[in-house]
C-alpha positions in Angstrom: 18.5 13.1 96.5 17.0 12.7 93.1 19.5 12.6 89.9 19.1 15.7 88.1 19.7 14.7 84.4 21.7 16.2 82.1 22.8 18.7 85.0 25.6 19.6 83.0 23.5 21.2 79.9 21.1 22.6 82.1 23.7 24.6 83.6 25.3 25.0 80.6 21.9 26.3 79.3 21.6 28.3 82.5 25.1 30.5 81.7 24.0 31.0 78.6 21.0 32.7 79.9 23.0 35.6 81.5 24.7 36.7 78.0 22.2 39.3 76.0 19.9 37.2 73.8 20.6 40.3 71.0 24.3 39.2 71.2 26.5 36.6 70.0 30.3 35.7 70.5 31.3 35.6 66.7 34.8 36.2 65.2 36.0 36.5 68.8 39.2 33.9 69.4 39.3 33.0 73.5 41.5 30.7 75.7 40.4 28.9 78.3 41.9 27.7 81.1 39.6 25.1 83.0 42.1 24.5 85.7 41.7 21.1 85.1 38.5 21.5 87.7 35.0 21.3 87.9 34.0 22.9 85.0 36.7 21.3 82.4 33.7 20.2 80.1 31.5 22.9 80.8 33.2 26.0 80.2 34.3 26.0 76.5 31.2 24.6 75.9 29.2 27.6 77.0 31.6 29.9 74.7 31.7 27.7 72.2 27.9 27.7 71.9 27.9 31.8 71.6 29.7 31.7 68.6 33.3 32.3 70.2 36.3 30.1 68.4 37.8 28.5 71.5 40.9 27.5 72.4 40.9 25.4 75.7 43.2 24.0 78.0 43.5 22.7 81.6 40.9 20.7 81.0 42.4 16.9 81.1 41.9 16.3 84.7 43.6 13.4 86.6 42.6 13.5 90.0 45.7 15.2 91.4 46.3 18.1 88.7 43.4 20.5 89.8 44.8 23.9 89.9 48.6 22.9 89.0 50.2 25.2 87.4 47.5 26.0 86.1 43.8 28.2 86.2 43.1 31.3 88.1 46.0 30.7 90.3 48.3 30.0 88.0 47.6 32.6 85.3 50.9 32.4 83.4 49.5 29.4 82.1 47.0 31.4 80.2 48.8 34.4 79.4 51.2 32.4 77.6 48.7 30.4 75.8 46.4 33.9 74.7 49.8 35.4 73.5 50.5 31.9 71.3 47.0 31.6 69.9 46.9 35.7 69.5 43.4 35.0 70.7 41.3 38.5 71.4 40.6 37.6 74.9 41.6 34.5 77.9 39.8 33.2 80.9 41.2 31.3 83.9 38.6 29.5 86.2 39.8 27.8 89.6 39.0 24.5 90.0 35.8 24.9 92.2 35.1 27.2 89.0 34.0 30.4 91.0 37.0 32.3 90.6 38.4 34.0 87.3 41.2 35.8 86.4 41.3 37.1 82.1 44.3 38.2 80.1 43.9 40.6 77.4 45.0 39.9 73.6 48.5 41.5 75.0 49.0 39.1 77.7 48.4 41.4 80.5 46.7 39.7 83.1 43.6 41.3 84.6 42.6 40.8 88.2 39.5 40.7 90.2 39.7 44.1 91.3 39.8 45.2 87.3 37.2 43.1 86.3 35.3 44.7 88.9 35.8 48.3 87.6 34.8 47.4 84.1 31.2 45.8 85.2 31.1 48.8 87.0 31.9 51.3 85.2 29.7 49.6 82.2 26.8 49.4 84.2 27.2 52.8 85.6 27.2 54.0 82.2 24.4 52.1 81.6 22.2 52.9 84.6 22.2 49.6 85.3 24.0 49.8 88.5 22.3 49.0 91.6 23.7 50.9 94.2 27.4 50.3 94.8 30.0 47.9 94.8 31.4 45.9 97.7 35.5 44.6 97.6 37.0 43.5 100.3 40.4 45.3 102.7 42.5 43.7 100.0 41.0 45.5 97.1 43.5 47.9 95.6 43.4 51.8 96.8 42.8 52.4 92.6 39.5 50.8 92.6 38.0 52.7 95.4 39.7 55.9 93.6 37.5 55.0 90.5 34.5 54.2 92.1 35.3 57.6 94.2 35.9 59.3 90.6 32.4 57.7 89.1 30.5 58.8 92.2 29.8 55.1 93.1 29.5 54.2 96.7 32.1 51.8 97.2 32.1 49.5 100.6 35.4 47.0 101.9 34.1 43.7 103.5 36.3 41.2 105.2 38.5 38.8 103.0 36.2 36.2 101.7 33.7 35.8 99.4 31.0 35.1 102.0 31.5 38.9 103.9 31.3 40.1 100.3 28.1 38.7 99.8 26.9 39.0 103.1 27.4 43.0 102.7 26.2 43.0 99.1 22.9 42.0 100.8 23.0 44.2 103.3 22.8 47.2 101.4 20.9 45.9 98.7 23.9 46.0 95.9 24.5 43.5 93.3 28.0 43.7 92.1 31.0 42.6 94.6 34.2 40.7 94.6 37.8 40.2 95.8 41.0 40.8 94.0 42.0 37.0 93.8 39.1 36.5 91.4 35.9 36.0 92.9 33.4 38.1 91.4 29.9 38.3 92.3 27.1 39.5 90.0 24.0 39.1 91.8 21.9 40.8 88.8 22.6 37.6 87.0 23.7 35.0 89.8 23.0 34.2 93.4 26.5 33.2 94.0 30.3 33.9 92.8 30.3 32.1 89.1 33.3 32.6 87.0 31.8 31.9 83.9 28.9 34.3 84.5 31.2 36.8 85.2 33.1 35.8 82.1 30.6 36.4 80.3 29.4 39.4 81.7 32.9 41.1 80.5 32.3 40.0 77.1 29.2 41.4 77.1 31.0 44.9 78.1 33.6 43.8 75.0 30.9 43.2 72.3 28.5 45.8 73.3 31.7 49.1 73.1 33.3 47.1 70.5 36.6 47.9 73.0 39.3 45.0 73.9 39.6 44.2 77.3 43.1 46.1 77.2 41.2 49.3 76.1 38.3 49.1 78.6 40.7 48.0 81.5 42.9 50.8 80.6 42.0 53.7 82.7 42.3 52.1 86.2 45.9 51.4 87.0 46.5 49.3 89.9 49.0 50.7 92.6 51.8 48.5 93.7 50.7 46.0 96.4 53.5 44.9 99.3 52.9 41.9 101.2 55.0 40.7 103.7 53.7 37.7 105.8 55.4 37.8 109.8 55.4 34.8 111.3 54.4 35.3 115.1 55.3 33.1 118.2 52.5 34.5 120.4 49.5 36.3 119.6 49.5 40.1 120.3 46.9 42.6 120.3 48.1 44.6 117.3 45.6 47.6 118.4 46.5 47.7 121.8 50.9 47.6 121.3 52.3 51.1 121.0 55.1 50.3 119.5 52.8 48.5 116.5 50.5 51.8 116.4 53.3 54.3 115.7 54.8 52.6 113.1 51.3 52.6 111.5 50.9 56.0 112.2 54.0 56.7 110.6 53.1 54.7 107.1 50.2 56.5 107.0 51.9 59.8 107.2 54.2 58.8 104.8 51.7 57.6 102.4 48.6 60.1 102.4 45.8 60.1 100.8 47.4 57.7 98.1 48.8 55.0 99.8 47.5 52.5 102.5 48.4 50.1 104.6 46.2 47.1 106.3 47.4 44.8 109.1 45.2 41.5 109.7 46.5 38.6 111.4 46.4 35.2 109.1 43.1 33.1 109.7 45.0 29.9 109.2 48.8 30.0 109.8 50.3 31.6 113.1 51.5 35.0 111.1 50.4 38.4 110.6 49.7 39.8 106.9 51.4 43.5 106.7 50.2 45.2 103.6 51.2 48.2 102.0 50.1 49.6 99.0 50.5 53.1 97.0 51.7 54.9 93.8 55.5 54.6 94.0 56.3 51.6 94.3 60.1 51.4 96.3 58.6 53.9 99.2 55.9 51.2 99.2 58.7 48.3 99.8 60.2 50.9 101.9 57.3 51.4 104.2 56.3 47.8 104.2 59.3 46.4 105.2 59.9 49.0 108.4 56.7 48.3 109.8 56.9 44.4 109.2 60.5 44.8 111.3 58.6 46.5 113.9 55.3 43.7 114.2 58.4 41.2 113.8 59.9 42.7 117.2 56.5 42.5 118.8 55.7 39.0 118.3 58.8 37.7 119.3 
């Protein structure tokens, strides 16, 4: 394979690309977290280069500290660091660098899901919005309420990034993601890029004038329950009774705002029971009586 030279400012370059030529990053303060990954020397660069006063951390790799403590899955790194340096805005990248997780200038952090409704709802407002959007079963119920709200087709893929895109291209969309960060804006992109989507939100930021807080403000996620079963032999959760009452049940209990998701784990020997709706003890509540009841059923 040939060398590409200067890979590193050509992709720099490339990022840059995405952000509106009319637009520039000045007077904004951000943090960012580099995870201490792939992008360490890249990312502050590309904010840096818009104008933005940058503040960045995680980005003294060693070889062992990628993602400790630290990035997108460690986002109390960040928050603590945006609420230090009052900075207007932060931005956590993973260490592959194609997951992001922000934090507003109050140190709220803000997930996949709500950097999803903002591109959204932007780009709705815009016209810009190709179709729908596609999440995934894990996507909070209050996202697919907004969408429902807005009048935008929304569509749940399986958990991954690679369904999300896959479904994306199925129906022709361009704007997709998961909760845990990945967010995919194939307008600008052909894959998941956290900096891209990075800078798509600021984009949203300096074209309203709004802070993140404001423009993230009216979607409020509904309490999430996870509670992970470990199973000793592998059961057809559609075909035991026992399983599909207790669902039936939930659902009862919930309505129309609440859900609740089984889905055994792809890598461990346990099954993921998830509830989620709008108060959050019944939610706990819920969760935990069906968990006992899968719990009886795998032994």
């Amino acid at each position: 394979a040939r060398r590409v030279d200067d890979a590193a400012g050509r992709y720099i370059e490339f990022c840059k690309s995405t952000f509106p030529s009319s637009l520039r990053l000045g007077g904004m303060k951000i943090v960012v977290d580099s995870a201490n990954g792939a992008a360490y020397h890249i990312a502050r660069q590309v904010f840096d280069e818009l104008g933005a006063q940058v503040v960045s951390v995680g980005a003294d790799p060693n070889g062992m500290n990628i993602n400790k403590d630290c990035g997108a899955t460690a986002p109390d790194n960040l928050r603590a660091h945006v609420l230090l340096e009052r900075a207007d805005v932060g931005i956590a990248l993973d260490g592959d660098g194609d997951r992001i997780i922000m934090v507003d200038h109050r140190g709220e952090i803000v997930d996949g899901d709500e950097i999803l409704y903002v591109l959204a709802k932007a780009q709705h407002e815009q016209g810009t919005l190709k179709g729908g959007v596609v999440g995934t079963l894990m996507s909070n119920l209050a996202l697919e309420h907004a969408m429902d709200k807005m009048s935008i087709p929304f569509e749940r893929a399986s958990v991954g990034d690679r369904y999300v895109m896959e479904l994306l291209r199925a129906k022709g969309w361009e704007l997709g993601g998961e909760n845990s960060g990945h967010v995919i804006c194939l307008d600008r992109v052909t894959t998941g890029d956290a900096i891209v989507a990075a800078l798509a939100v600021l984009a949203v930021m300096r074209t309203t004038g709004e802070s993140l807080s404001k423009l993230r403000a009216d979607m409020r996620l509904y309490p999430q329950v996870l509670i992970n079963v470990p199973s000793v032999q592998k059961v057809d959760l559609n075909a035991n009774d026992q399983i599909q009452q207790a669902i039936k049940h939930a659902e009862d209990e919930l309505g129309d705002d609440g859900r609740i998701l089984l889905r055994p784990s792809g890598t461990e020997p346990l099954v993921r029971v998830m509830v989620e709706g709008k108060v959050a003890n019944d939610v706990e509540k819920i969760c935990q009586s069906v968990a006992m009841v899968v719990g009886e059923a795998l032994g």
